[in-house]
Every structure is written in C-alpha cells, then in structure tokens.
C-alpha positions as CSV (number, residue, x, y, z in Angstrom):
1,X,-28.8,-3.6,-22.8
2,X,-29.1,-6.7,-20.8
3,X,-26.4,-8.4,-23.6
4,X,-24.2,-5.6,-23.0
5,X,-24.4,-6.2,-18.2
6,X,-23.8,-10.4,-19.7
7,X,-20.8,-9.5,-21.8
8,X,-19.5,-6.7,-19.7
9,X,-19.6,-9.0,-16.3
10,X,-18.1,-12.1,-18.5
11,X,-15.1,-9.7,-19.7
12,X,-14.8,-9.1,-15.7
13,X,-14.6,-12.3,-14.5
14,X,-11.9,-13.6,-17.2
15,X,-9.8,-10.6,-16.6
16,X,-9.9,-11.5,-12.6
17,X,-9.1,-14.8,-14.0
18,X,-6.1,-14.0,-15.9
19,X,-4.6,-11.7,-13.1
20,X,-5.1,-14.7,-10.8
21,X,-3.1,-17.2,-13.1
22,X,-0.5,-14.0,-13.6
23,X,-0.1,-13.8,-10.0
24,X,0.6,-17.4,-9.1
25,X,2.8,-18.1,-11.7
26,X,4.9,-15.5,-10.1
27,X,4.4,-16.1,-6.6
28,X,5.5,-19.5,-7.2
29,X,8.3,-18.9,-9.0
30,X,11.4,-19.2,-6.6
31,X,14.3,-17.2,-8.1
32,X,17.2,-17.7,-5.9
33,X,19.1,-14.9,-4.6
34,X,22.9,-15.0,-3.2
35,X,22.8,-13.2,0.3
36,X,24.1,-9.9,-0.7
37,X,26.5,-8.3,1.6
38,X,25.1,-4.9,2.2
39,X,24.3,-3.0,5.4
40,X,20.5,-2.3,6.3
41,X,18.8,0.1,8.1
42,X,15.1,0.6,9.0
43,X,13.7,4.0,9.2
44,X,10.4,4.1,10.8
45,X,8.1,7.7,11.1
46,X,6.2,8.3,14.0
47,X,3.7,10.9,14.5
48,X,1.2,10.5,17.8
49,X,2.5,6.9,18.2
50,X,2.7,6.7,21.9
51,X,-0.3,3.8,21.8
52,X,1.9,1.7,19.5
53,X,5.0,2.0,21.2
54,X,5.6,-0.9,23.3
55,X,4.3,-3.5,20.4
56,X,6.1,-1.8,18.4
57,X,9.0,-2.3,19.7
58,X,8.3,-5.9,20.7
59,X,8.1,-7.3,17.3
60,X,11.4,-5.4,16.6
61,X,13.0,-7.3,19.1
62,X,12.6,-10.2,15.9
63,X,14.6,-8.5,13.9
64,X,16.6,-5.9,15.2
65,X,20.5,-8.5,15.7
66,X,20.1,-8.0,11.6
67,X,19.9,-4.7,11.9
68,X,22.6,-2.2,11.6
69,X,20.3,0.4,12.7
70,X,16.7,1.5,13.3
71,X,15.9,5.1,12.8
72,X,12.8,6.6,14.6
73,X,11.9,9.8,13.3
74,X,9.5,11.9,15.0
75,X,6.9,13.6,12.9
76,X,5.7,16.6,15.0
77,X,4.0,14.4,17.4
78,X,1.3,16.1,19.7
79,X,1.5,13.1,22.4
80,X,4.4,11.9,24.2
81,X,5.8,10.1,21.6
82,X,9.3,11.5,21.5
83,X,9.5,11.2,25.6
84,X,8.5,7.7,25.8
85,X,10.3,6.4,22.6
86,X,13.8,8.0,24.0
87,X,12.8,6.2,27.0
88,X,12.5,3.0,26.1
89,X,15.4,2.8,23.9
90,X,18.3,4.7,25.6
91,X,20.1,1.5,26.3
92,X,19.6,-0.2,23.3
93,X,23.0,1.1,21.0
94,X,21.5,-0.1,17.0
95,X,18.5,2.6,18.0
96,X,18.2,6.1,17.2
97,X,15.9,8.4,17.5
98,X,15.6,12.2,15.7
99,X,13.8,14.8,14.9
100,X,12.3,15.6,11.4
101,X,13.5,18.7,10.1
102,X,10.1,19.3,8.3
103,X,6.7,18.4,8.2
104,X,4.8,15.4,6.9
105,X,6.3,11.6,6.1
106,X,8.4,12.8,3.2
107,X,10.4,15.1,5.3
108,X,10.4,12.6,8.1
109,X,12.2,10.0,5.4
110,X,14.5,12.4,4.2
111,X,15.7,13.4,7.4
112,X,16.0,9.2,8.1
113,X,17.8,8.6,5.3
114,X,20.3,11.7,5.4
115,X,20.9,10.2,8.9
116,X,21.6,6.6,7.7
117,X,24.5,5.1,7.6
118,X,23.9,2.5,5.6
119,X,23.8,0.4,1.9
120,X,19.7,-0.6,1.9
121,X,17.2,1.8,3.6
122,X,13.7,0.0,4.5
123,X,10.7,1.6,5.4
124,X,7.7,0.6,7.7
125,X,5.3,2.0,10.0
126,X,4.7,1.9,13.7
127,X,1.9,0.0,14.0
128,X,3.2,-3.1,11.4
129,X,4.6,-6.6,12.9
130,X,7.4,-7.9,11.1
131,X,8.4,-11.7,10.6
132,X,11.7,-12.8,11.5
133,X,12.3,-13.9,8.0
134,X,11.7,-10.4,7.0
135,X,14.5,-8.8,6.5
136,X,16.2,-11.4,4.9
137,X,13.5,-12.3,2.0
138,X,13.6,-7.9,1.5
139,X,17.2,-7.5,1.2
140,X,17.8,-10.9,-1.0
141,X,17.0,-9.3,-4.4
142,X,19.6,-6.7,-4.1
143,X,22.3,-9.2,-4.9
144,X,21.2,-8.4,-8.2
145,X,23.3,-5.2,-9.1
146,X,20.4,-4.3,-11.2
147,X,17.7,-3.9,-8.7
148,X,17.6,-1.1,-6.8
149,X,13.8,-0.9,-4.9
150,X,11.9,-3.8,-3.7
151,X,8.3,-4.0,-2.7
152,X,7.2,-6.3,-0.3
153,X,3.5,-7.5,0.9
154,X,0.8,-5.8,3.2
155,X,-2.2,-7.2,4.5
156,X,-4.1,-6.0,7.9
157,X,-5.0,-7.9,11.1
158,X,-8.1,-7.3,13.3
159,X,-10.9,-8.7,14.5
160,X,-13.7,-10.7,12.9
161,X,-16.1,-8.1,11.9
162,X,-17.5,-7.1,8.5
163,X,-15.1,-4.1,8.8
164,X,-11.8,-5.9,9.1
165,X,-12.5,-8.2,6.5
166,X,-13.3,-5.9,4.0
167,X,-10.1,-4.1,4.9
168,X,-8.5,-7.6,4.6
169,X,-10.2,-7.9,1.2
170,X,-9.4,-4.5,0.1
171,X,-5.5,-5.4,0.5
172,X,-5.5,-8.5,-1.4
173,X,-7.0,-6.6,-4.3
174,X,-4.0,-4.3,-4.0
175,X,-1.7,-7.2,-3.9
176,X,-3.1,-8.5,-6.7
177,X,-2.9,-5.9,-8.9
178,X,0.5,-4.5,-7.4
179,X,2.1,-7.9,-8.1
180,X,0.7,-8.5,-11.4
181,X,1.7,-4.9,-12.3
182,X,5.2,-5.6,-11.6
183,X,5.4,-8.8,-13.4
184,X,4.6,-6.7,-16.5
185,X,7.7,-4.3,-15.8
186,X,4.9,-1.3,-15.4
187,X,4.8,-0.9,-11.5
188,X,1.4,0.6,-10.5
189,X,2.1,1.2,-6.4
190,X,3.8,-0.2,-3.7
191,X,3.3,0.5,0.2
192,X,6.1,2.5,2.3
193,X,4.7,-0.4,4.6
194,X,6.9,-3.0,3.1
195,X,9.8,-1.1,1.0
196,X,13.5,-1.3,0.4
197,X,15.8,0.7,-1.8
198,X,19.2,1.8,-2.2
199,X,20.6,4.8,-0.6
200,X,22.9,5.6,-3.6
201,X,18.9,5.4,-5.7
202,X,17.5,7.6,-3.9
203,X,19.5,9.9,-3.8
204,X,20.3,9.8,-7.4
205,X,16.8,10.2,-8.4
206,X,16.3,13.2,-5.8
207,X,14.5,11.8,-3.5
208,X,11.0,13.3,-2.9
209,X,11.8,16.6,-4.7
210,X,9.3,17.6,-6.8
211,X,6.1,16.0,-5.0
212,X,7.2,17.2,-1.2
213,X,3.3,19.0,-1.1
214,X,1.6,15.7,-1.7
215,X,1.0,14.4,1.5
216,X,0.8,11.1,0.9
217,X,2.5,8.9,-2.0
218,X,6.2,8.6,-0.5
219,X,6.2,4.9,-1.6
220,X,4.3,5.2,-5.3
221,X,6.6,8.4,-6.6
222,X,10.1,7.0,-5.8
223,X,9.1,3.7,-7.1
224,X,7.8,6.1,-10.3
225,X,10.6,7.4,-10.4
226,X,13.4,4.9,-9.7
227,X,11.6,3.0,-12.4
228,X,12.3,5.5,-14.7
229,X,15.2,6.6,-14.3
230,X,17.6,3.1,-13.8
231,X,14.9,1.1,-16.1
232,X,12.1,-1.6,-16.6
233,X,14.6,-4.6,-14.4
234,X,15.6,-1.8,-11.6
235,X,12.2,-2.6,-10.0
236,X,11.1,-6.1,-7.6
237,X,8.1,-7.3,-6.0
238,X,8.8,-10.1,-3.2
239,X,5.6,-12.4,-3.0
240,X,7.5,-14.9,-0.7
241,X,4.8,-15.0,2.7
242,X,8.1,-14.7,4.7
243,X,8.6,-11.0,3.5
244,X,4.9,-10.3,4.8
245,X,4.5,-7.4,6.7
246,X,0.9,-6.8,9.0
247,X,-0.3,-3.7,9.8
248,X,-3.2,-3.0,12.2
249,X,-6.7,-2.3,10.4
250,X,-8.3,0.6,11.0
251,X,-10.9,0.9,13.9
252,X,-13.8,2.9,12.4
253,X,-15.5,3.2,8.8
254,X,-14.6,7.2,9.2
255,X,-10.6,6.3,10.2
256,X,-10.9,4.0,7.2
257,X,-11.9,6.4,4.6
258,X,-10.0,8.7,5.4
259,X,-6.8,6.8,5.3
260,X,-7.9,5.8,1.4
261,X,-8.9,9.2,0.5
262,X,-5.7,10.2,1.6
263,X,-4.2,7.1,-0.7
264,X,-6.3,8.1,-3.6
265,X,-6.0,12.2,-3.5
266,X,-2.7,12.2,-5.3
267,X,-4.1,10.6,-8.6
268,X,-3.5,14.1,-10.0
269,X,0.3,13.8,-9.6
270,X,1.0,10.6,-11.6
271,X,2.0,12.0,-15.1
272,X,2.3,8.4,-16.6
273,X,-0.8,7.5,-18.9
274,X,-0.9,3.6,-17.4
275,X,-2.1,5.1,-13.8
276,X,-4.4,7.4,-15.8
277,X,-5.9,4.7,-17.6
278,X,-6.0,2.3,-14.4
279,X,-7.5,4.9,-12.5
280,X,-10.3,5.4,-15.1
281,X,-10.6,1.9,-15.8
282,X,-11.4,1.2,-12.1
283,X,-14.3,3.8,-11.9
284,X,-15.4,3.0,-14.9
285,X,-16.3,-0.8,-13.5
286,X,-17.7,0.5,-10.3
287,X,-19.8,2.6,-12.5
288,X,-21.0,-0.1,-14.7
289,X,-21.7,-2.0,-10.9
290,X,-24.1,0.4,-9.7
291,X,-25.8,1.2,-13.1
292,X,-26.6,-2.2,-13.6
293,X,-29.6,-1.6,-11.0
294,X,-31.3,-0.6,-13.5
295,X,-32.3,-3.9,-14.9
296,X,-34.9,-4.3,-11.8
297,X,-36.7,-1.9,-14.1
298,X,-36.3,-4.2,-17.0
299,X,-38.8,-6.8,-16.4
300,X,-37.9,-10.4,-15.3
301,X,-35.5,-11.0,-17.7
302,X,-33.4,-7.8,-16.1
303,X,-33.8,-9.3,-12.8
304,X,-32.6,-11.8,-13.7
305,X,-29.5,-10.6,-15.9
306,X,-28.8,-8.5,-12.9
307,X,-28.2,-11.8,-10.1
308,X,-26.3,-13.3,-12.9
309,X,-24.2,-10.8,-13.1
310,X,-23.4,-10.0,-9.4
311,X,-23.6,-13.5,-8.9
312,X,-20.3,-13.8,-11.9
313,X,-19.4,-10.5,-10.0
314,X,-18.5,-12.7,-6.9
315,X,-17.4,-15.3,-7.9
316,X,-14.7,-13.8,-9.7
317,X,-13.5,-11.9,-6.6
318,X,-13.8,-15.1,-4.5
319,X,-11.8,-17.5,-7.0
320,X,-8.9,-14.4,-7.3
321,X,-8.7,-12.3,-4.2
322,X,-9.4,-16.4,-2.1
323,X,-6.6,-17.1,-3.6
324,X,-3.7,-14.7,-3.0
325,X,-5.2,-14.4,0.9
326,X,-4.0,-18.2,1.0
327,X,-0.6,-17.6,-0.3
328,X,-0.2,-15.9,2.8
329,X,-2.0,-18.4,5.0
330,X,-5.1,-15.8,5.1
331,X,-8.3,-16.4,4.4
332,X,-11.9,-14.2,4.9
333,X,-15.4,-15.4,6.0
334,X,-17.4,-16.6,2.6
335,X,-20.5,-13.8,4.1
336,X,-17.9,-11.1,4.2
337,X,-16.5,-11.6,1.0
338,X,-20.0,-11.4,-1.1
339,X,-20.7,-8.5,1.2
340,X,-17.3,-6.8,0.0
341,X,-18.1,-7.7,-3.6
342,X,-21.3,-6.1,-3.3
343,X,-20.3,-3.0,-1.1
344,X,-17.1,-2.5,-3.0
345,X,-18.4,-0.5,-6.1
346,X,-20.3,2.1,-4.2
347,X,-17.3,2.3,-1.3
348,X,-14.9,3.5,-4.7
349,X,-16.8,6.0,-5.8
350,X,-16.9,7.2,-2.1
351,X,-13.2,7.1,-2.4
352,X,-13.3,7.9,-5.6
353,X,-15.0,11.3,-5.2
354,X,-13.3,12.3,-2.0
355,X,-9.8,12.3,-3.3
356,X,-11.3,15.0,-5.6
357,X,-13.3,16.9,-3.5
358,X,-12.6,15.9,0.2
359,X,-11.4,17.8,2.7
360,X,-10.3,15.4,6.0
361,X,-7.8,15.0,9.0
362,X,-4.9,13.0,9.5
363,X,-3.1,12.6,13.0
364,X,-4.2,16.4,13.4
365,X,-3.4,17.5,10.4
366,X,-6.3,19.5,8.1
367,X,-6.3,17.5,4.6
368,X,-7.6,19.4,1.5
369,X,-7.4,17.4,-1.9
370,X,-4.3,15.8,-0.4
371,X,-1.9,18.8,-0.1
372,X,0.1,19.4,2.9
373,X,-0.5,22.6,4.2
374,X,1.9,22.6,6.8
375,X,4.4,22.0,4.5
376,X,3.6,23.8,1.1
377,X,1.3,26.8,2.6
378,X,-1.2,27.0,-0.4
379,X,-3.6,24.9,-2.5
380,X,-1.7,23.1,-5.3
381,X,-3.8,20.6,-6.3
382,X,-4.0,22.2,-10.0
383,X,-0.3,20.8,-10.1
C-alpha cells in the first residue's frame, strides 16, 4: 500500500506538471487578431443587486464609449434594484434596462439577447470589474470567421484572509484546467463571467432550450453545445491578463458553498463522457487524499509515506496553480496555499456530495439538486 500513496502522489505531481507546461505554452503564445468590425453588446443579469450598483456602474464607465449597448436585465429582484438602476442610468443613452420575461439567469439572457441589437453578445455579472482592455482582447478572436464563443479569465478579489485565498486558489485551478481543456479542442467549462458569442450562434444552436430547469450552467451548455454543433475550431479561450475579469469573493464559508454546489449540481446534465470522466477523475483523487490517513496506522514507515506525499501533494499545486496566479499579476500567501492543498480534498467531497443531495438558497430562491423550481415546477433531476 504504501508503494501504491508513492506512485499514486508521483503520477499527481507530473500530471500538475504537464498541465502547467500545457498552459504556458498557450498563454504565451500571441496569435494576432485583425480588429474585427462587429458591434458589441453587454448583457448583464441582476437579481437583488442594489448593494453592487454604484461600483458597478463605475468600472463600466471604462468601457462603456466601446460599447454599443449595455443591457441590464432584472431577474425578479426583491430589493430596489429595478428603481435604483433606472435611476441611475436614465440619462445615459447606450443603457437599457428590462425586465426578464421568466425566471432564473437563462431566462434573464434570453430576454437580453432577443433585445440586442447587436453582432457579439457578452456576458458578465454585477459584481465583476472590468479592465479597459477588456473588450478589445474579448472581441479580437472573432475576426476569425470560424470562432464563434470566446472564454475569457475569472479570478476573485478580497481581503487577505484564509477564505479569499482559497477562493483565489480555487479559481486558478479552474483556469488551469479550463485553459488546458481548450487547448485540446475538448472545452470542459467556461464562466458566464467572462463570455462572448455570436448572436447568429446562439440562436442557431437554440439557445438554452433543452436545459432551461437547470439553474445554473448558462455558460458550460452553450459552450457544449456551440462546440458541437459549428466544430472542434468554433471554440476560444483568451489567456491575455488584459481580458481579465474580477469578481468579488464570497463573504462567508456558507455563501461560498453554496455558490459551488450550485456550480456542481448540474453534473447530471452533461451527456458527454469527457465531463463524466473529469468529474469521476476529480473525486477519485480527493478520495485517494483523505484515505491516505490511513498510513498513520501503518507504522513509521506510513508516517512517513504519508508527509511525503502531502508534502509532493503541495508542491505540485504551488509550482502549477503559483504559476497561472502570476500570469495575471496574482499571487497567494505561501501559508494559505499549503492550507488550500490540504483543505481542498475534503472541501470537494463537501461539494461533491451536495450537488447530489443538497438542498440550498440562492438570492431567495429554494435550490433542490440544482433545479429551478420557479421555472420548471417539479423535480427533474432524474433528467
């Protein structure tokens, strides 16, 4: 047993170690785009915003002169978000600002993109900060007739504590294995934090018909199913830093799970056997992780197969996840990290086990295994 933790934790660390060397070989790679001429518009959902509102629209002010238009579209807010956001736009002409005519962010997006006007449609969230480079490192790609979504970067801000890090840390993972999923023309996820597609894609593919009850996964299906229907090239991930995109980090440990319960609960929709297998593969490591305590009951020689191999454990995550978090002019507290590497396996099973069991709130909204009630009436997780 204690050959099989050495091997299995070796395996690990070169397979962090070939992701890493994947990634930067991409990142750095600087495929020049002509500036296409195409017409943009930002749709943005808000649901019980009203906190957000003026920062919101501060870092807009970056971007909005490139702008043809920015569509707010209230979710069913609860606050005054409607009344303050018509407020504080009425005299600013590129704004708008509607009504979903549904529930839930799929329905908000539809109703944004029926009401848009434009070639590109780009998606963010109200609590994000946008560069002033943004828009022009997102819309770049499309000079390629071919490409018709791109993906762009997300990584949180907060404060210094153990919690924001590890939120910080948990997004560079993603990264990672977002961009190195793209580079192999098999796109895992993307986040409706950072996306742009065509209007004449979306709407060719159907839009969100077919996975409206899912209340999360707006981003991950039509990227599914874009890359399915127009093919392997149709697909583009933007590791430039000027295409970042921030977005706050969650306050709480509860707020927290619950957001990546909500991420996680629609694993039962993806039909494709690569997020199967991903999926599996994932819990399968945190599983080997925690078993691995188990060697304290092996004598010395298990204690000490077992630092060795946490030890590898973090190291591995330091010299990979370290490394992307520069890219973008990041970086994490050394004591976080090794405290992320060694919380991290029992934090995805938490996860893990939630999105199969958990029943949660969102913005006011009762969550059970991910379905939207609101929207669909009955439980379809079987689906």
């Amino acid at each position: 047993m204690l050959s099989f933790y050495l091997i299995g934790a070796f395996v690990y660390c070169l397979f962090l170690v070939y992701l890493r060397v994947k990634w930067i070989s991409a990142a750095a790679q600087d495929r020049y785009f002509d500036p296409p001429q195409l017409t943009a518009s930002l749709l943005i959902p808000v649901r019980n915003e009203s906190p957000n509102l003026d920062r919101m629209l501060c870092f807009l002010g970056k971007i909005e002169e490139e702008l043809e238009e920015i569509i707010f579209i209230d979710d069913q807010s609860e606050d005054d978000t409607f009344e303050r956001l018509q407020e504080l736009i009425k005299n600013r002409k590129s704004y708008k600002l509607i009504r979903s005519t549904g529930s839930g962010k799929k329905a908000a997006l539809q109703s944004g993109v029926a009401a848009a006007n434009t070639d590109l449609i780009l998606t963010s969230d109200a609590d994000c900060q946008w560069r002033s480079t943004w828009l022009e490192q997102m819309k770049a790609p499309f000079s390629d007739s071919s490409i018709q979504l791109v993906a762009g970067p997300v990584l949180t801000e907060g404060d210094d504590g153990f919690l924001a890090d590890f939120q910080l840390l948990d997004w560079a993972s993603i990264l990672l294995l977002t961009g190195f999923s793209f580079v192999k023309k098999k796109p895992l996820m993307c986040s409706g934090a950072n996306l742009a597609f065509r209007k004449s894609a979306f709407l060719k593919v159907g839009g969100y018909a077919g996975n409206e009850h899912w209340l999360s996964g707006d981003d991950e299906f039509l990227l599914k199913k874009i890359h399915q229907f127009f093919g392997k090239e149709s697909t583009h991930y933007q590791f430039k830093k000027e295409a970042l995109v921030r977005t706050q980090s969650e306050p709480t440990w509860k707020a927290f799970f619950n957001q990546r319960i909500r991420w996680a609960g629609k694993w039962r929709a993806h039909p494709s056997f690569s997020h199967l297998g991903a999926s599996l593969a994932v819990m399968a490591m945190q599983f080997f992780w925690i078993a691995s305590f188990f060697l304290l009951l092996e004598g010395a020689w298990g204690w000490i197969v077992f630092f060795l191999i946490w030890l590898l454990k973090c190291l591995g995550e330091y010299y990979s996840l370290e490394r992307v978090l520069e890219h973008y002019g990041e970086k994490s507290k050394k004591i976080h990290l090794f405290g992320t590497s060694l919380f991290h396996p029992f934090y995805s099973l938490r996860i893990g086990f939630g999105a199969i069991f958990g029943n949660y709130s969102w913005k006011g909204r009762s969550i059970r295994g991910n379905v939207n009630f609101e929207v669909n009436g009955t439980d379809r997780r079987g689906i």
